[in-house]
C-alpha positions in Angstrom: -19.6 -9.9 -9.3 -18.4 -6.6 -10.6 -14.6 -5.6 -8.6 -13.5 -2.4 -8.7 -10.6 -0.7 -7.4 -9.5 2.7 -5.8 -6.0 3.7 -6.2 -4.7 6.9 -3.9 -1.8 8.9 -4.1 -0.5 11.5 -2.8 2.2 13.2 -0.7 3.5 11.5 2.5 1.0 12.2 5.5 -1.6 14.0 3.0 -4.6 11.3 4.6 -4.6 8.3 1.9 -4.5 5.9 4.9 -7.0 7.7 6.9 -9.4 8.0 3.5 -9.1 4.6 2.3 -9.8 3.4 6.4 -12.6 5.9 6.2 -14.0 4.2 3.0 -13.6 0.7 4.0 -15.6 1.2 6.4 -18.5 2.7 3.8 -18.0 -0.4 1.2 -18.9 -3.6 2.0 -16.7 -6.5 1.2 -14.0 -4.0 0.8 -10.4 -4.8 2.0 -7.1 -1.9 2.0 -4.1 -3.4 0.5 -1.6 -0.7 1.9 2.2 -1.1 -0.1 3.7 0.0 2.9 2.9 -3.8 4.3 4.4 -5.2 1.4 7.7 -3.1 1.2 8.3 -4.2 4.4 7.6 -8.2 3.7 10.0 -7.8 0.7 12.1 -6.3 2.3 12.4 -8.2 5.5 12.2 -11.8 3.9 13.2 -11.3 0.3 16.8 -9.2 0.7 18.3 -10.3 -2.8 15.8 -8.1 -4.1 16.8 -4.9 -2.9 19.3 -2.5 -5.0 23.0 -3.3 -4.2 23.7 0.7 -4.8 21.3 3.4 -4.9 18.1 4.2 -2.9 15.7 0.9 -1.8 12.1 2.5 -3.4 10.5 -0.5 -2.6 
């Protein structure tokens, strides 16, 4: 099975969510993986990981 993957960026609320829910739709078998979900798992259940001084670019 060959995988590929799509990588977007861009500046904040320049449409990579709404293009990559617009081409999950297109590909079959296709999931989004959106970091925004993950910042806020790390963040929310991992707390010795964020920066004791400076910003939290997680």
């Amino acid at each position: 099975m060959k995988r590929l993957l799509i990588i977007t960026v861009g500046k904040t609320h320049s449409g990579k969510t709404t293009f990559a829910g617009a081409l999950e739709k297109e590909l079959n078998h296709s999931i989004v993986v959106d970091q925004d979900n993950h910042a806020e798992f790390i963040n929310l259940f991992y707390k010795k990981l964020q920066p004791k001084e400076g910003p939290n670019t997680l």
